[in-house]
N, C-alpha and C positions, 0 to 999 in steps of 0.2 A: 548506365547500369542502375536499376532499381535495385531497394531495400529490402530484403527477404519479410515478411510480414509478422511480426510478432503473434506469438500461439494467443490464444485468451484459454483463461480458464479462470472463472470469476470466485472459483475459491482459494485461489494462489496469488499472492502479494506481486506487485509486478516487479516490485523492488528488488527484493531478497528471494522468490522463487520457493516460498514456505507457505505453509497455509497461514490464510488472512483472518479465519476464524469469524468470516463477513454471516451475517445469521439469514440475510437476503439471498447471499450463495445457497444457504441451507434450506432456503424456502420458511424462512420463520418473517416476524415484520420486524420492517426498520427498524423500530423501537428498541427490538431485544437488541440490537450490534452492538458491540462494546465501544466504537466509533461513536456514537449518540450521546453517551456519556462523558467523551473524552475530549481534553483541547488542544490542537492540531498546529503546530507552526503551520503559515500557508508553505511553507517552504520544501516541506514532506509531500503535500498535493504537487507539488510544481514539478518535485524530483520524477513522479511518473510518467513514463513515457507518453506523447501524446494519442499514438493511437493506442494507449490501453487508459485514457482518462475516462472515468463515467463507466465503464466497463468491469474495470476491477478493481478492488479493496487494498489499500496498504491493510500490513499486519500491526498488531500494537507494538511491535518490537522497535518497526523501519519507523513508525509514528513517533512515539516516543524518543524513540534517538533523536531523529531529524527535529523532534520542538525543544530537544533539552539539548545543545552540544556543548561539547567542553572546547573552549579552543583548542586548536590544531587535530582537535578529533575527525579520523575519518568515518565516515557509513558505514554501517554495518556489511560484515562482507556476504557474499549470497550463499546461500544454504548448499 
């Protein structure tokens, strides 16, 4: 039994299912993404599923969680 295929939509967090506010989704350059600016546990990259890696943007919510947790803190729940 195969794995139903995950939707892409590269303006939606793969995480939490919220917009990622990616500026590359918008057709703007990399540069303007709020991601550029921002410093990422690798931990929040890893949590992405693999077939939506390189595809689509964590949001700065799911980012920020996952690089600051409090112990015993779960992930944010999905939108």
């Amino acid at each position: 039994m195969s794995t139903p295929a995950l939707p892409l939509d590269p303006a939606v967090c793969p995480l939490c299912g919220g917009p990622n506010a990616c500026a590359m989704a918008q057709g703007q350059p990399a540069e303007r993404c709020w991601c550029m600016q921002a410093t990422l546990n690798p931990a929040a990259l890893a949590a992405v599923p693999e077939a939506l890696r390189r595809k689509a943007c964590i949001c700065a919510r799911c980012g920020m969680h996952l690089a600051t947790p409090s112990p015993g803190e779960a992930p944010p729940a999905p939108i």
